[in-house]
N, C-alpha and C positions, 0 to 999 in steps of 0.2 A: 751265768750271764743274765741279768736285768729284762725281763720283758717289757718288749717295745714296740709300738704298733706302725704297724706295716701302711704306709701311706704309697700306693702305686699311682707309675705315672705313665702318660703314654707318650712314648717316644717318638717324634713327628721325624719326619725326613726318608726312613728307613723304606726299603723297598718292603719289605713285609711289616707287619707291626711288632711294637715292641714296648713291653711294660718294663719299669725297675722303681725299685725301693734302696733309697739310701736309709744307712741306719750308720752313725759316727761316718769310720772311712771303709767301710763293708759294702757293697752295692750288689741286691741281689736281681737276677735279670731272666725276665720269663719271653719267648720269641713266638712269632708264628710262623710255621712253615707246613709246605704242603705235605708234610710227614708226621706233621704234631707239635708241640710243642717244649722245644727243649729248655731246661730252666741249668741257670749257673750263678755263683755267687765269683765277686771278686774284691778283693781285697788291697788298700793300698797300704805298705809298710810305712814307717816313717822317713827313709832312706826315698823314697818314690818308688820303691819297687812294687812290680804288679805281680798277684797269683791268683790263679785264678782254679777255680773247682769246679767240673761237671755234676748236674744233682740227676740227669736222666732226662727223656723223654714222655713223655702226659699226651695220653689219646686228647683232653679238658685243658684248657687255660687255667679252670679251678685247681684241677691237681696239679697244676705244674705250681701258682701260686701256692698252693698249702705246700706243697712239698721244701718251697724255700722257710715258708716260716716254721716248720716244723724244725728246717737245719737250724736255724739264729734258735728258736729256743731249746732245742737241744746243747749250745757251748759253742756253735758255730765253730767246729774244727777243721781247718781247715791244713791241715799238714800233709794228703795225701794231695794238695792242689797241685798244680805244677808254675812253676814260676815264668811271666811272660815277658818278652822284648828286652830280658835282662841282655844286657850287653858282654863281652866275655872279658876280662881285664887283662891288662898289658903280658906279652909275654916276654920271660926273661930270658 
């Protein structure tokens, strides 16, 4: 996967704060909470389907950010993610 530089933003509205970096249709997301901060990446398919992947918990907002771009430049795999608000299809 192409190295691509991580441009973060801060997310207004949220009751705690909240960073993300888009990169294509990948969106990785670093939080603050009064526990640390958990960082996730998620992914939209071309269908609109969302998956999303836990990366852990970061005592640092730093570690939590390196820890996403570490994932994207590692191949960004995300196969063990879990797939979210898929709907379930018609039963027969």
């Amino acid at each position: 996967m192409p190295k691509a530089s991580f441009v973060w933003k801060e997310e207004r509205g949220a009751p705690n704060s909240r960073l993300s970096a888009e990169i294509g249709n990948i969106t990785y997301h670093v939080s603050s909470r009064d526990y640390g901060y958990p960082a996730y990446v998620e992914a939209r398919g071309a269908r609109g389907g969302l998956k999303r992947l836990d990366l852990g918990y970061y005592a640092k907002i730093e570690q939590a950010k390196r820890a996403c771009e570490r994932h994207y430049q590692t191949g960004c795999d995300l196969s063990k993610g879990e797939t979210v608000g898929e709907k379930p299809g018609p039963s027969d």
